[in-house]
C-alpha positions as CSV (number, residue, x, y, z in Angstrom):
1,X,-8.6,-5.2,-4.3
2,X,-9.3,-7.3,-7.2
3,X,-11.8,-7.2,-10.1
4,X,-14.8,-9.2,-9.1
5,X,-15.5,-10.6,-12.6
6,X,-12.8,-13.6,-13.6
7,X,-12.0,-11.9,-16.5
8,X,-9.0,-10.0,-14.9
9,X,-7.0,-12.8,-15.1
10,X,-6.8,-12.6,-19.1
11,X,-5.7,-9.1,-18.7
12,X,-2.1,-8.7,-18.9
13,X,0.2,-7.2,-15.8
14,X,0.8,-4.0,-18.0
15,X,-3.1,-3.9,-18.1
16,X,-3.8,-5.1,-14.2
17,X,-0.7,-2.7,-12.4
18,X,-2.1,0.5,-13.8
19,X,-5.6,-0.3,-12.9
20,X,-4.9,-1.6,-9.7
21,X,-2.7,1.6,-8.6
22,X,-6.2,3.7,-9.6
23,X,-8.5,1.4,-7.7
24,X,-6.3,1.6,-4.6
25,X,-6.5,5.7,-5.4
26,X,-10.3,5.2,-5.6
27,X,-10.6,3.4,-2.7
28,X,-8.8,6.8,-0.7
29,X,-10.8,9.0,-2.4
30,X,-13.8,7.4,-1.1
31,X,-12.8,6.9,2.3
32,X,-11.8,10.5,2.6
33,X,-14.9,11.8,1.3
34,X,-16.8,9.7,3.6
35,X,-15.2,9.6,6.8
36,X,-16.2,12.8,8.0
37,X,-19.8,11.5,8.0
38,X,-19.0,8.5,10.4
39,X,-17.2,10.9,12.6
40,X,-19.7,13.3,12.0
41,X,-20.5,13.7,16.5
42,X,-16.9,13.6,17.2
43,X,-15.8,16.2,15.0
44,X,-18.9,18.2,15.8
45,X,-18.4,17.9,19.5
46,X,-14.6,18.7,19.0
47,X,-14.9,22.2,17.7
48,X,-18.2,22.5,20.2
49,X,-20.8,22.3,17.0
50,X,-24.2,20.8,16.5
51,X,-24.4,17.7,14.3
52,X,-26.2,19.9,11.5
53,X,-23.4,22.9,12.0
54,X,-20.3,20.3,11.9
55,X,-22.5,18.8,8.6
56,X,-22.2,22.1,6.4
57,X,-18.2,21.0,5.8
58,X,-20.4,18.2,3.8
59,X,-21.8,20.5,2.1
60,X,-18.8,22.6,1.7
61,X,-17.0,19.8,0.5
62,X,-19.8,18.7,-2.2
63,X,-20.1,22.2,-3.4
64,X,-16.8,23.2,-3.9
65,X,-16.2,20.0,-6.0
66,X,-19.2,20.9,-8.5
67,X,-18.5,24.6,-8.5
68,X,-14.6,22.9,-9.4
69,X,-14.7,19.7,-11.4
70,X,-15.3,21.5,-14.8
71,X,-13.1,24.1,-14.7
72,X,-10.8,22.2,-13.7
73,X,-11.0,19.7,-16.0
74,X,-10.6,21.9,-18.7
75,X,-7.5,23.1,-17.7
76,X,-6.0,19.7,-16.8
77,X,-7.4,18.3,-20.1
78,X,-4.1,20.1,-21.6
79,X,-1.9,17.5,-19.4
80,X,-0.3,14.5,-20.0
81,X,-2.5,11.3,-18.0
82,X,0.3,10.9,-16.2
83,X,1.3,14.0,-14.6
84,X,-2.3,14.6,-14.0
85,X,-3.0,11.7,-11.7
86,X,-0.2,12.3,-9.9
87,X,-0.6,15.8,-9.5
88,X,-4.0,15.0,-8.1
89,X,-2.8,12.3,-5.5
90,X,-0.4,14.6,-4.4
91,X,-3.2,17.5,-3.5
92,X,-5.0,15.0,-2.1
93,X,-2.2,14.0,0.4
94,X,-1.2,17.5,0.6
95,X,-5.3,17.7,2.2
96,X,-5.3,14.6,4.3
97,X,-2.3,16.4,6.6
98,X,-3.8,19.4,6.7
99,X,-6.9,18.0,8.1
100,X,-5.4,16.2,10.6
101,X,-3.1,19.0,12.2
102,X,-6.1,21.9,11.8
103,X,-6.4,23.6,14.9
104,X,-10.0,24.8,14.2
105,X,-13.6,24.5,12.1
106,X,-12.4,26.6,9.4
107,X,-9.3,24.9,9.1
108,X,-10.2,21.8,8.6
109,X,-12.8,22.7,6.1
110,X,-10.2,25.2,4.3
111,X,-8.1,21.4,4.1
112,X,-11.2,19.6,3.1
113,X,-11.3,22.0,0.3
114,X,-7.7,20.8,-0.8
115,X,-9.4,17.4,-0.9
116,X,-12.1,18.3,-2.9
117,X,-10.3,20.1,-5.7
118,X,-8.0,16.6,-5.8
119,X,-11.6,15.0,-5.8
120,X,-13.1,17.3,-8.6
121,X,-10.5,16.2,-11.1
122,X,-10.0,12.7,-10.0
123,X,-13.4,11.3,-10.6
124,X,-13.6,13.0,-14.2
125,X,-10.9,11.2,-14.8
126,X,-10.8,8.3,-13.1
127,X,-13.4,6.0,-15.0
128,X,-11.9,7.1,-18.8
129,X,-8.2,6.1,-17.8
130,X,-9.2,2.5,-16.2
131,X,-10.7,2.0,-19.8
132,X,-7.8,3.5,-21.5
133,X,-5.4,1.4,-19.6
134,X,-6.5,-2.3,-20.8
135,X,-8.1,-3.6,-23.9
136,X,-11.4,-2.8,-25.1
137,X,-12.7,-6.1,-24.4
138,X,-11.8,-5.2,-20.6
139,X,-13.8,-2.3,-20.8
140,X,-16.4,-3.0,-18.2
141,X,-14.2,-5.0,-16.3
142,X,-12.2,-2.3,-15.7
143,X,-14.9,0.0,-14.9
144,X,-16.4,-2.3,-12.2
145,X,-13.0,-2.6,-10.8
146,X,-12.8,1.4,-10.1
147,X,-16.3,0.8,-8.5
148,X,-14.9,-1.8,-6.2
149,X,-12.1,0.4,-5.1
150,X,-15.0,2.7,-3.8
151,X,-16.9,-0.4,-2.5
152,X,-14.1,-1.6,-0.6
153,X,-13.8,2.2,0.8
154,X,-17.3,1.7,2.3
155,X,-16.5,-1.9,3.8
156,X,-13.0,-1.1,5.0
157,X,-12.1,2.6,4.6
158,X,-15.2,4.4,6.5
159,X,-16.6,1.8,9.3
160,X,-12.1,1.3,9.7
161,X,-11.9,5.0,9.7
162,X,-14.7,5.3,12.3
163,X,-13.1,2.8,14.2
164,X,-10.1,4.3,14.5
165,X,-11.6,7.8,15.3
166,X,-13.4,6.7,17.8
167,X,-10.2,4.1,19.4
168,X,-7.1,7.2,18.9
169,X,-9.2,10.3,17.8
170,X,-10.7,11.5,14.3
171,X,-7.2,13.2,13.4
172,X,-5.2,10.1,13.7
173,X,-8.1,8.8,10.5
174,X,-6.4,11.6,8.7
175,X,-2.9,10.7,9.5
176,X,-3.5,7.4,8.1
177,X,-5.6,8.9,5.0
178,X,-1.9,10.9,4.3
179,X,0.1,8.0,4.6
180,X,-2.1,5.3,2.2
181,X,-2.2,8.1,-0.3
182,X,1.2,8.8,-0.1
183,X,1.5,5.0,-1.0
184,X,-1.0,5.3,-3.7
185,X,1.2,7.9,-5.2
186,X,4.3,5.7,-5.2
187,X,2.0,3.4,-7.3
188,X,0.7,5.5,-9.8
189,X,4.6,6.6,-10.2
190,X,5.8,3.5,-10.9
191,X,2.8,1.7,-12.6
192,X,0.9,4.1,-14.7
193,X,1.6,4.1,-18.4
194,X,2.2,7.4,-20.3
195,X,-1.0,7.7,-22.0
196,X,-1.1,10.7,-25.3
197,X,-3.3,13.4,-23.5
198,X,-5.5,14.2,-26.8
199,X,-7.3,17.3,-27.8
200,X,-7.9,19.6,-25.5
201,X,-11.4,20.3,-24.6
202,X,-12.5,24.1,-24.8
203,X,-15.3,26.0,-23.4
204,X,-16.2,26.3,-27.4
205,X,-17.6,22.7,-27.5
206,X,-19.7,22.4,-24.3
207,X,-22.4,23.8,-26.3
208,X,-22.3,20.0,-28.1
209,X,-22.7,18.4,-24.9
210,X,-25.7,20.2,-24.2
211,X,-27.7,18.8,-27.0
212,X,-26.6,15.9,-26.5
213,X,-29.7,14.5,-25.2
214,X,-29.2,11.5,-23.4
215,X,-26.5,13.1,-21.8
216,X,-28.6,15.6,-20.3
217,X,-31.4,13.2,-19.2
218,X,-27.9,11.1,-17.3
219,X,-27.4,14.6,-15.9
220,X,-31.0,15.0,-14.2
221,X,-31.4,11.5,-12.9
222,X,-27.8,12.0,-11.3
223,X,-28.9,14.8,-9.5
224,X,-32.1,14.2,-8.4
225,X,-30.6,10.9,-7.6
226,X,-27.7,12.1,-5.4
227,X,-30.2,15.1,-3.9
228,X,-31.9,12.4,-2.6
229,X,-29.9,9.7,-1.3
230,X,-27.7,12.3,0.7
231,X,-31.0,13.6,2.1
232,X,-30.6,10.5,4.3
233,X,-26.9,9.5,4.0
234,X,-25.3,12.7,5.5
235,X,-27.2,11.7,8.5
236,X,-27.4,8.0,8.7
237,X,-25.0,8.1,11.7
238,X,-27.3,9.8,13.8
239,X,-30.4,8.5,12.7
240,X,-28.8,5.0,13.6
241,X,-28.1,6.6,17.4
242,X,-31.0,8.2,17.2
243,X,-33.8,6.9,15.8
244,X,-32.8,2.9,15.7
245,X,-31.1,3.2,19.1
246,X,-28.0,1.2,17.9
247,X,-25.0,0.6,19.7
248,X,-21.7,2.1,18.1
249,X,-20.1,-1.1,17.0
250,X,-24.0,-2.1,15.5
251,X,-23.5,1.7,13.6
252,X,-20.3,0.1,12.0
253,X,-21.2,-3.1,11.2
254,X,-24.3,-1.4,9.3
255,X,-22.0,0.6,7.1
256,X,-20.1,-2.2,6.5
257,X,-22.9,-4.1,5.2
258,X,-23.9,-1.2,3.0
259,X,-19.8,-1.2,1.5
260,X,-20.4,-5.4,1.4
261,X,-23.4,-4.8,-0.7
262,X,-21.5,-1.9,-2.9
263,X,-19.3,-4.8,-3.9
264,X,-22.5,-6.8,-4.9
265,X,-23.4,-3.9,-7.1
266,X,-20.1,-4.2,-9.0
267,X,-20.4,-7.5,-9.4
268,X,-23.8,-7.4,-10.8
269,X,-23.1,-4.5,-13.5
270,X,-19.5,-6.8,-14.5
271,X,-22.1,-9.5,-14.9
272,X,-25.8,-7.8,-16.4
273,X,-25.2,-4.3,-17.3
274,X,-23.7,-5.2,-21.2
275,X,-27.0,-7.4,-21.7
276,X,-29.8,-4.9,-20.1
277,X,-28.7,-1.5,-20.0
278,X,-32.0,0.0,-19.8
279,X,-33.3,-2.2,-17.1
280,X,-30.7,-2.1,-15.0
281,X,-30.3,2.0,-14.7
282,X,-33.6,2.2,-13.7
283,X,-34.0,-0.8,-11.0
284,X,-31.4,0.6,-9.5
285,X,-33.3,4.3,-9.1
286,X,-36.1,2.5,-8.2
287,X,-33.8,0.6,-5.5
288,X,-32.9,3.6,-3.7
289,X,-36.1,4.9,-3.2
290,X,-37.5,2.1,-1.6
291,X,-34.4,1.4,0.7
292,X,-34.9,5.5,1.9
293,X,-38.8,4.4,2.5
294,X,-37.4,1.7,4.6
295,X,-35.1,3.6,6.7
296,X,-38.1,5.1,9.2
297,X,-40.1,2.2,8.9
298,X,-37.8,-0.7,9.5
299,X,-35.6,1.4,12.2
300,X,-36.7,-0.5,15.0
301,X,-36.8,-3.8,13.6
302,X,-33.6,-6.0,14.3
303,X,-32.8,-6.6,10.8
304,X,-34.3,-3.3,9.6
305,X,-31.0,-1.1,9.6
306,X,-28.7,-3.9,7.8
307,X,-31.5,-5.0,5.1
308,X,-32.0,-1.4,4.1
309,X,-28.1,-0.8,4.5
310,X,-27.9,-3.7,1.9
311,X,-30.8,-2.7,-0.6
312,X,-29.0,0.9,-0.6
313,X,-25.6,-0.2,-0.7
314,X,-26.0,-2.7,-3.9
315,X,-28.1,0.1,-5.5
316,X,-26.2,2.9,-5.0
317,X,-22.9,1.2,-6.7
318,X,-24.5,0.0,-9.4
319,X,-26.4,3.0,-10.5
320,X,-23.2,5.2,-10.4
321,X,-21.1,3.0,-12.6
322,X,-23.5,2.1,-14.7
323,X,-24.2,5.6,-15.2
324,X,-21.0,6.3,-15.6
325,X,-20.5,3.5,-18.6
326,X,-23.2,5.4,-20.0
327,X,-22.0,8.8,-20.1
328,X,-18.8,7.0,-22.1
329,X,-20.8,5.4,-24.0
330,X,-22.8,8.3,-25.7
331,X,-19.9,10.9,-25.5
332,X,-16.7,10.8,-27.7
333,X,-13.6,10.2,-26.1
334,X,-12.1,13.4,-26.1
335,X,-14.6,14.6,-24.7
336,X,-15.8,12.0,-22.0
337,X,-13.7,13.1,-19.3
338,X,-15.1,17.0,-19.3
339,X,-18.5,15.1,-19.4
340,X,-17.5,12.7,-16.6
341,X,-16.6,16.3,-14.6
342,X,-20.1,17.5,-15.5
343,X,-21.6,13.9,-13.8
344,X,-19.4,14.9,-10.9
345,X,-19.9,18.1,-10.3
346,X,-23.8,17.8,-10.7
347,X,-23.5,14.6,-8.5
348,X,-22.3,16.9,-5.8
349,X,-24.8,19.6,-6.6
350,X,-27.0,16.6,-5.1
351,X,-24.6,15.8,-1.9
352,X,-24.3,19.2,-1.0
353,X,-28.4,19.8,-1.6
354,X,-29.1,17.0,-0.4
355,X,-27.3,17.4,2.9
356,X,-28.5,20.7,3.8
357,X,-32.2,19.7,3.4
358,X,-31.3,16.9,5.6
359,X,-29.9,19.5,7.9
360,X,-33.5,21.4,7.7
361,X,-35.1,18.6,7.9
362,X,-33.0,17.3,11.3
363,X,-34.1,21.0,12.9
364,X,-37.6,20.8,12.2
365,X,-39.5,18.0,11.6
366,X,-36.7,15.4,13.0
367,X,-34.2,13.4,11.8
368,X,-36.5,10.2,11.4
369,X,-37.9,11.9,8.8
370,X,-34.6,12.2,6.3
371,X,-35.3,8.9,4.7
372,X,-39.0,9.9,3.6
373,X,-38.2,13.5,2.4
374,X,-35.0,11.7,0.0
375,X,-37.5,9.1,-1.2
376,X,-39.4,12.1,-2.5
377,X,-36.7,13.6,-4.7
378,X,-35.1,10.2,-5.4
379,X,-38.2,9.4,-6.6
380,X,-38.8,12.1,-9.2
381,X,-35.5,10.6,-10.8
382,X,-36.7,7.2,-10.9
383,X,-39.6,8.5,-12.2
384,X,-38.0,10.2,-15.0
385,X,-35.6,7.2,-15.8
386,X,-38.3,4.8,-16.0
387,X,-40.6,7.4,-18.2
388,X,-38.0,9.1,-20.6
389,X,-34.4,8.1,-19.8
390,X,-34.7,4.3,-20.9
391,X,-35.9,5.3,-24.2
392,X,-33.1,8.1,-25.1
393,X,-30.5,5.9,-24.2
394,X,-32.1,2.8,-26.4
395,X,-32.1,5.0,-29.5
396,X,-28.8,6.4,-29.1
397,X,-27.4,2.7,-28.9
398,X,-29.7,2.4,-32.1
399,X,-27.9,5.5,-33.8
């Protein structure tokens, strides 16, 4: 999984080993996070659920990471980098067998829940150590290389995972979930550098992150962003049965398009973000809402499914790292991985919301509807970052 911008190859192997051994751990934490969603009618039909009933463990998931990332991330801030990450990779594995052996619903969402507390901390952190580990020229670089790892997730990880669920069983996606990450692990063992953990971050200094104002404005657009793209995305495997009337291996080539066009997002925010920060946060807000408008309307249209899987895809990439480059950008640095767990824990605020009112939305009105009702929300934060975002985060770069 390499960097998609040329300049990885001036960064030296002390740099590239590290942040390879986190993109690889990237790429498994978006896989596992994901998976269940492509699996979604197995799983549900395996404990004897509806697709909405086996969809609250997305919920689940998304709410116990919010409800965990900051306080746990201001306990771990008192760890060394190292220990941390690999504390983390080992809960995660630690999750990935438990999901695969659990004998019932509660079970497996009890083992999700290990998952998600690995999750909570992982992507607070995750962002700030890939810049840590290579020079500050590599900065961005190094952030769009932590994207791709989740990119690669969507292209490989879930349509792979899918794949195999649906070939062996969705517990054998878990067993080979455990043993990747179990690899990952053995990376970040040997590869990761012993970075000085800082000053801890205590409760007595969130207050400064809440006046720090475009810090909160990256806060609301996150969420009403996330609230509405998961409105439609928690769902998108039965809407494509459903509604577009595609065939399973036409399901998994339309996620992989959507993973193919994550990797276009990283691409362009390696190659545009540094030059037009403000226009690029907000084309890619407006981007999602218009690929959610197109999910009804373009269902039954050959192309339909795979152009809006494309439009979302590159969209939803690039906003959440260039988000994330923002965040760093206007926080200090001891305290931009608590704020990082903030982004995290509100952005799953938004997949947990967002997945119930697509649950709602799949009992009552119908599931063709998910992609309108997301535009809606989505909307309201593209709205916002056009309107008021843009020009909070120009004057701080001013300041």
């Amino acid at each position: 999984m390499n960097s998609p911008s040329p300049q990885t190859s001036h960064m030296t192997m002390r740099e590239l080993l590290p942040l390879l051994a986190l993109t690889l751990s990237a790429f498994l934490l978006n896989t596992s996070e994901f998976v269940p969603i492509g699996l979604l009618t197995d799983i549900a039909g395996a404990f004897g659920l509806s697709e909405s009933g086996a969809g609250t463990m997305i919920s689940v998931y998304a709410w116990a990471v919010a409800l965990l990332s900051l306080p746990l991330m201001l306990a771990a801030s008192r760890m060394p980098p190292k220990r941390l990450i690999v504390t983390v990779l080992s809960l995660f594995c630690a999750g990935q067998v438990g999901s695969a052996v659990a004998p019932s619903f509660e079970l497996l969402v009890a083992a999700r829940l290990m998952v998600a507390a690995s999750h909570a901390v992982f992507w607070s952190v995750a962002t700030p150590f890939a810049v840590r580990v290579v020079a500050p020229e590599h900065a961005s670089v190094a952030m769009s290389t932590i994207v791709t790892g989740t990119s690669v997730a969507m292209i490989f990880g879930m349509p792979l995972g899918r794949a195999l669920g649906l070939a062996l069983g969705w517990r054998m996606t878990f067993v080979c979930m455990a043993a990747f990450a179990a690899a990952a692990l053995v990376a970040l063992l040997a590869f990761f550098p012993r970075l000085s953990p800082g000053e801890p971050f205590t409760l007595a200094r969130l207050p400064e992150l809440g006046r720090n104002r475009p810090l909160v404005g990256l806060y609301l657009t996150s969420l009403l962003f996330a609230t509405g793209y998961y409105v439609g995305y928690s769902y998108i495997e039965p809407f494509f049965q459903q509604v577009a009337s595609l065939p399973d291996g036409l399901i998994t080539a339309a996620l992989t398009v959507f993973g193919v066009a994550g990797l276009v997002g990283s691409w362009l925010f390696a190659r545009l973000f540094d030059a037009h920060r403000r226009v690029f946060l907000c084309a890619t807000t407006v981007g999602i809402v218009a690929a959610l408008l197109l999910l009804e309307t373009t269902a039954r249209l050959a192309p339909g499914p795979f152009v809006t899987c494309a439009i979302w895809g590159t969209c939803a990439t690039a906003f959440n790292v260039a988000a994330q480059a923002e965040i760093i950008r206007v926080t200090s640095q001891d305290a931009s991985a608590v704020a990082m767990s903030i982004f995290s824990g509100l952005f799953n605020v938004g997949i947990g919301t967002g997945s119930i009112l697509g649950g709602v939305i799949c009992d009552g009105p119908g599931i063709a509807v998910v992609g309108t009702a997301g535009a809606v929300v989505a909307g309201a934060g593209a709205l916002y970052c056009t309107c008021r975002l843009g020009g909070l985060l120009e004057r701080a770069g001013r300041a």
